[in-house]
Backbone as a ProteinNet text record, in pm:
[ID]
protein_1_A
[PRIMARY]
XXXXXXXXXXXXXXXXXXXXXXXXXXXXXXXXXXXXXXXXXXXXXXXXXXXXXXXXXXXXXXXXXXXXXXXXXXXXXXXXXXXXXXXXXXXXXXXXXXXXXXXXXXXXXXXXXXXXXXXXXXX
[TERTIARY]
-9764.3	-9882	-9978.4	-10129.8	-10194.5	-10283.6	-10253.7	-10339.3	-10529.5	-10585.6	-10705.9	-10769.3	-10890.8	-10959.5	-10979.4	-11008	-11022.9	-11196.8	-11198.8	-11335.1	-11401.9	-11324.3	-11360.3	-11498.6	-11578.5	-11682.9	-11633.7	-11700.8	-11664.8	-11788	-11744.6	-11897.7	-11993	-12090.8	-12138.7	-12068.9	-12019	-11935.4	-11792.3	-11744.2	-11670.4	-11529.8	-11431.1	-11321.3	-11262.4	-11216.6	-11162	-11179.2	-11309.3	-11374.7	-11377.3	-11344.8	-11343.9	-11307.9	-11298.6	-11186.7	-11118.6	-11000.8	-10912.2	-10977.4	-10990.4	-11044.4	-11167.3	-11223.5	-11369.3	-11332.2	-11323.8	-11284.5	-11407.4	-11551.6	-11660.1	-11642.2	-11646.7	-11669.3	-11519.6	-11437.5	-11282	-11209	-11205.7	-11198.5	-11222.9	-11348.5	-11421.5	-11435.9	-11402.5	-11327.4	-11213.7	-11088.5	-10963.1	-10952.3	-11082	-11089.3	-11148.3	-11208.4	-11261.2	-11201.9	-11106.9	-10979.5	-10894.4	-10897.8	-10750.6	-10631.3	-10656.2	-10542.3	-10549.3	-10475.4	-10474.8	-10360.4	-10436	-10324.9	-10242.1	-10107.7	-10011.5	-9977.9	-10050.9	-10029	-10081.7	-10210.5	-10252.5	-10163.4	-10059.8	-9977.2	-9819.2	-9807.2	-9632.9	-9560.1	-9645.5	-9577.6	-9565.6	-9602.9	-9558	-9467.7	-9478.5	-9394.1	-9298.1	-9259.3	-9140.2	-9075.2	-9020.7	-8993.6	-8879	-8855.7	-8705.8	-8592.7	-8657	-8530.3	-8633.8	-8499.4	-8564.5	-8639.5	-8674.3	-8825	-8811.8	-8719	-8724.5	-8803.5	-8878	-8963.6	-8864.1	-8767.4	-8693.5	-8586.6	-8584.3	-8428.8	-8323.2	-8237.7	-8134.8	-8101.2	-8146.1	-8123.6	-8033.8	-7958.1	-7898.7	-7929.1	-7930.7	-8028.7	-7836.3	-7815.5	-7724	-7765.7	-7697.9	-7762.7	-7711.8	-7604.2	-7555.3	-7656	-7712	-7791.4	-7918.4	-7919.2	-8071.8	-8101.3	-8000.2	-8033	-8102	-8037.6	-8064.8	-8257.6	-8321.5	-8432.7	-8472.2	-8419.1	-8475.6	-8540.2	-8396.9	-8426.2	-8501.5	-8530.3	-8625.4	-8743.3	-8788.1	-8908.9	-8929.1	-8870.2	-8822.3	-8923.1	-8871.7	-8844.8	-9024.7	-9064.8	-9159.2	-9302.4	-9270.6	-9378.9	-9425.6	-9528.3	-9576.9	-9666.7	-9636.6	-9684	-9848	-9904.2	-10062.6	-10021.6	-9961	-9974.2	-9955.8	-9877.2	-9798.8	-9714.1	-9768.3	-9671.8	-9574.7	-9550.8	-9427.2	-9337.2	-9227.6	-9183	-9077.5	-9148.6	-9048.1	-9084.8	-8964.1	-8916.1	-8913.9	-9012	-8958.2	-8859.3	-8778.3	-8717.6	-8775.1	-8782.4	-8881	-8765.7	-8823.3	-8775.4	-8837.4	-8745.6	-8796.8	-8895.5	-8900.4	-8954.7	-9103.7	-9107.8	-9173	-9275.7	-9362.7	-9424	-9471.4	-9370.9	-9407.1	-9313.8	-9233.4	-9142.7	-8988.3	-8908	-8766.6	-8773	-8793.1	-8863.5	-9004.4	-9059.1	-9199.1	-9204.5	-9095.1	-9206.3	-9114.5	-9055.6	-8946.4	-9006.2	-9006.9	-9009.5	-8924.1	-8840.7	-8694.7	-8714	-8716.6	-8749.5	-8661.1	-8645.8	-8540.5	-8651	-8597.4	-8736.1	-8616.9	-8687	-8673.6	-8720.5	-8633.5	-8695.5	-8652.9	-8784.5	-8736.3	-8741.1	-8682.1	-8684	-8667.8	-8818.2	-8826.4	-8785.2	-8838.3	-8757.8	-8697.4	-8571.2	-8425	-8442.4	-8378.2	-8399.1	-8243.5	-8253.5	-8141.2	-8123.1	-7999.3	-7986.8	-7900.9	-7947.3	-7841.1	-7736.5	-7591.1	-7496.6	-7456.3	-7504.6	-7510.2	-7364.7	-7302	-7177.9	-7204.1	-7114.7	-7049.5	-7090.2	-7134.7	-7201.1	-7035.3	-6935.8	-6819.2	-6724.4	-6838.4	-6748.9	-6727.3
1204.9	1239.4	1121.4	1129.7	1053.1	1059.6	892.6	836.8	855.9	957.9	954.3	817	775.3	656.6	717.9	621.9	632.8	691.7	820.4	856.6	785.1	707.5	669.2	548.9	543.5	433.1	296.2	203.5	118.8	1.6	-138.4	-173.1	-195	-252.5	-284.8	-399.9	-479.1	-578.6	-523.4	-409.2	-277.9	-401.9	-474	-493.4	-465.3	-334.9	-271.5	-329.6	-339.7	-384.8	-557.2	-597	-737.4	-826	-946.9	-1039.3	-1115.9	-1189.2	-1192.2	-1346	-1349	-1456	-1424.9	-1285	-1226.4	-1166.9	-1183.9	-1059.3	-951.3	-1034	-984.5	-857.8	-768.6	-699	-590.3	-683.6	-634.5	-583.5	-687.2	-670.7	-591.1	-577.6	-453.9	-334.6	-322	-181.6	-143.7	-263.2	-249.6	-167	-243.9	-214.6	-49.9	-48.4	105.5	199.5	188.1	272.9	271.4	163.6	157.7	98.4	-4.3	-101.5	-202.8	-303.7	-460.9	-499	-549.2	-674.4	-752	-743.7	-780.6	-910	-981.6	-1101.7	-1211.4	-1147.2	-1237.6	-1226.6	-1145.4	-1152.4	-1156.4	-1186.2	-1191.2	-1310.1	-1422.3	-1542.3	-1510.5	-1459.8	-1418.6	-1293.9	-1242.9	-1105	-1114.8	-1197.6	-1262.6	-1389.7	-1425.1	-1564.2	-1628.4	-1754.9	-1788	-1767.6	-1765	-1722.3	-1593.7	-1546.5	-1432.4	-1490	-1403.2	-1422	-1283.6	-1214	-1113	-1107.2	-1010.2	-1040.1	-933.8	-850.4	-735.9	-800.5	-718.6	-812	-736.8	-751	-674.6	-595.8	-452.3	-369.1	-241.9	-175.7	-59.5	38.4	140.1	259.8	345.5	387.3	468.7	607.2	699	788.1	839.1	858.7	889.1	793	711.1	637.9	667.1	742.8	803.3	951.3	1041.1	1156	1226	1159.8	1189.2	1126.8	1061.9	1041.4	1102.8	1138.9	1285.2	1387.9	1427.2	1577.4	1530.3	1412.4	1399.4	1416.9	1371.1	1425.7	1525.4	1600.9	1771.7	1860.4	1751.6	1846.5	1781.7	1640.3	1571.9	1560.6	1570.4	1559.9	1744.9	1770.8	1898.4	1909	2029.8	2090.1	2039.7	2074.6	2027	1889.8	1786.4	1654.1	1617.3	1672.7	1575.6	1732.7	1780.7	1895	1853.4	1743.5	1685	1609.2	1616	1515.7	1463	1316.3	1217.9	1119.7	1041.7	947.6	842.4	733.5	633.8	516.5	502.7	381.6	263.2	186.8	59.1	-33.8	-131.5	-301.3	-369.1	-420.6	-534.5	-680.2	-685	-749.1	-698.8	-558.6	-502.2	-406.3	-334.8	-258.2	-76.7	-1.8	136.5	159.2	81.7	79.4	38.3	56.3	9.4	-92	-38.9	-153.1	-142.4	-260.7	-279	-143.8	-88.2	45.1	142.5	151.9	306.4	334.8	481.7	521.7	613.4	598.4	680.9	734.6	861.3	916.1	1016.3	1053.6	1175.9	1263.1	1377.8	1488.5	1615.5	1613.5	1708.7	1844.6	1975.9	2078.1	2185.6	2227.6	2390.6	2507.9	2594.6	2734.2	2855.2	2920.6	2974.8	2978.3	2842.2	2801.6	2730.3	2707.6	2672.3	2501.8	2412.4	2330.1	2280.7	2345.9	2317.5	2171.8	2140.8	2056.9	2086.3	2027.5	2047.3	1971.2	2084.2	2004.7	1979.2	1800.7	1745.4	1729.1	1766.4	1738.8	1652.2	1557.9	1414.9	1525.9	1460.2	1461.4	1526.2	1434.2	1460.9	1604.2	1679.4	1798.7	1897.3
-902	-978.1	-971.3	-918.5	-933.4	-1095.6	-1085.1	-1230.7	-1207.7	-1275.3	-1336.4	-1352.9	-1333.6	-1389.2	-1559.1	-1611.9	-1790.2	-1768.3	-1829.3	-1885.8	-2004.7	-2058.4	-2194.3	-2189.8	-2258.1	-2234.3	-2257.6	-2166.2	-2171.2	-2161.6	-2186.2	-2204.7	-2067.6	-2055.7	-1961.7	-1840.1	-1894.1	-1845.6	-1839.4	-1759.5	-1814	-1762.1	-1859.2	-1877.4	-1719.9	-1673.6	-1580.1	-1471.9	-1428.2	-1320	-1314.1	-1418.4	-1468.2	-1355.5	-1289.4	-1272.7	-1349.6	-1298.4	-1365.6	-1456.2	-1594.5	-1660.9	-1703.2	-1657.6	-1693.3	-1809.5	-1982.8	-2057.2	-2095.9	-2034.9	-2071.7	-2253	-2221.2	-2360.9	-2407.5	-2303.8	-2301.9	-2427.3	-2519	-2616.6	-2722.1	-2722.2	-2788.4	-2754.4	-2609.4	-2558.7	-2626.1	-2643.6	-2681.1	-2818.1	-2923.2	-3051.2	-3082.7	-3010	-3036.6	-2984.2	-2885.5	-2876.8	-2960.7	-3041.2	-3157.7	-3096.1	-3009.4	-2933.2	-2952.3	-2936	-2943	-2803.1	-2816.2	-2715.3	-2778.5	-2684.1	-2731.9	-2748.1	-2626.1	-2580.8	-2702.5	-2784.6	-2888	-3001.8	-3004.1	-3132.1	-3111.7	-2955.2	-2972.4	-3009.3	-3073.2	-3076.3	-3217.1	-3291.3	-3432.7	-3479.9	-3339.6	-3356	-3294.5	-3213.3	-3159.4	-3135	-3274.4	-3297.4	-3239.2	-3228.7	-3194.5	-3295	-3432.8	-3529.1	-3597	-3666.8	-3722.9	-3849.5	-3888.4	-4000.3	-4107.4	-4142.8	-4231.8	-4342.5	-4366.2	-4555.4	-4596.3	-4558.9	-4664.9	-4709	-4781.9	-4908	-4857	-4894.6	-4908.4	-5036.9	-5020.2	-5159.3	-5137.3	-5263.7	-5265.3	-5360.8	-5291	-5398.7	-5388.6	-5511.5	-5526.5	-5556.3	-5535.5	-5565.6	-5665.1	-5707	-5839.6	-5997.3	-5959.6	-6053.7	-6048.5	-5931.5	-5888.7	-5922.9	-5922.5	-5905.4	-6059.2	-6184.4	-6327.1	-6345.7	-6272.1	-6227.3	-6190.1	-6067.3	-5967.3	-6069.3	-6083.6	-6180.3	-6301	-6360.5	-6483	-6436.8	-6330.1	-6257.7	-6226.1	-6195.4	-6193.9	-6351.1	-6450	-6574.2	-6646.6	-6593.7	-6677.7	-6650.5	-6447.4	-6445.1	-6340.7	-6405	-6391.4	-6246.3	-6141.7	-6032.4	-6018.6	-6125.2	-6151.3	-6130.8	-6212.9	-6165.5	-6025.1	-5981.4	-5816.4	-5773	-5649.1	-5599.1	-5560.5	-5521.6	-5482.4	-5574.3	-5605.9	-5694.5	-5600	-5530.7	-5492	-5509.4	-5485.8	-5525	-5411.7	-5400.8	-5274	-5286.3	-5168.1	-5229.4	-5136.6	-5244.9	-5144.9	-5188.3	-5103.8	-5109	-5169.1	-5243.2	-5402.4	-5336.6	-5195.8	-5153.9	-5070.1	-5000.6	-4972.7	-5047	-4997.1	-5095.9	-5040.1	-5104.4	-5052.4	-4930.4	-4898.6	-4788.9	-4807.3	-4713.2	-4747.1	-4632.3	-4463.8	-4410.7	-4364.7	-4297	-4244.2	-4112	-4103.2	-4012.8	-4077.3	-4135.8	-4232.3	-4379.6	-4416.1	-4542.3	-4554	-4668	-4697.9	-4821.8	-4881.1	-5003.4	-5046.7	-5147.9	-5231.3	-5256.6	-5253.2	-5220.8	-5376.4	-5446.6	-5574.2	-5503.1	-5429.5	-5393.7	-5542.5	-5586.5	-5636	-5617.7	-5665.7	-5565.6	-5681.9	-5764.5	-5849.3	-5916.2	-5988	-6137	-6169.4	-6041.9	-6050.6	-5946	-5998.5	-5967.2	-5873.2	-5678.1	-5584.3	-5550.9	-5572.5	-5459.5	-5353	-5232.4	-5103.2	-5130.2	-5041.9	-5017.4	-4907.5	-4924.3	-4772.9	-4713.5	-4593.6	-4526.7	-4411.8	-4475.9	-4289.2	-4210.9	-4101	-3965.8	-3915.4	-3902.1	-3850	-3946	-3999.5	-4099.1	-3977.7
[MASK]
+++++++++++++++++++++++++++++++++++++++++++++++++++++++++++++++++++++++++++++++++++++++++++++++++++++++++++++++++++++++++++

């Protein structure tokens, strides 16, 4: 399969056509596509030791679920159609890690407030 040239605009000093050390308006091509280069950020994104900001936390669910369902019972359809629950990191914010979100999802089903019964993978 042959590769297409990019239709997309580019600046006058069009990057593409560049030589090598020319970035002319390279950059600002990059940005208005919604890209970055990698090369300006891998020395922070790939360290010689690790660098973690998440903690180490445990969400139980038996300590969780009487929550669940209070949200179920407190807070009303008009407030939030959804009633969940995220679990974040006491170090993070809105997340458990920097690219995951893991949540308990309260489903009801006319009236009646189900939960699934989840079975091992190996059932």
């Amino acid at each position: 399969m042959a590769v297409q040239p990019s239709t997309a605009p580019t600046s006058t000093n069009s990057p593409i056509m560049a030589t090598n050390g020319d970035t002319g308006g390279f950059y600002d091509d990059l940005s208005a596509h919604h890209v970055e280069p990698l090369w300006t950020a891998m020395k922070a994104m790939v360290t010689p030791q690790p660098s973690p900001k998440a903690q180490v936390a445990l969400w139980k669910y038996e300590e969780l679920r009487p929550l669940l369902l209070q949200a179920g019972r407190v807070v009303t359809s008009e407030k939030a159609e959804r009633r969940v629950l995220m679990l974040t990191n006491p170090a993070l914010s809105r997340y458990i890690f920097t690219s995951l979100l893991c949540s308990l999802h309260l489903v009801k089903k006319t009236g009646m407030i189900e939960e699934r019964n989840l079975q091992p993978a190996n059932h």
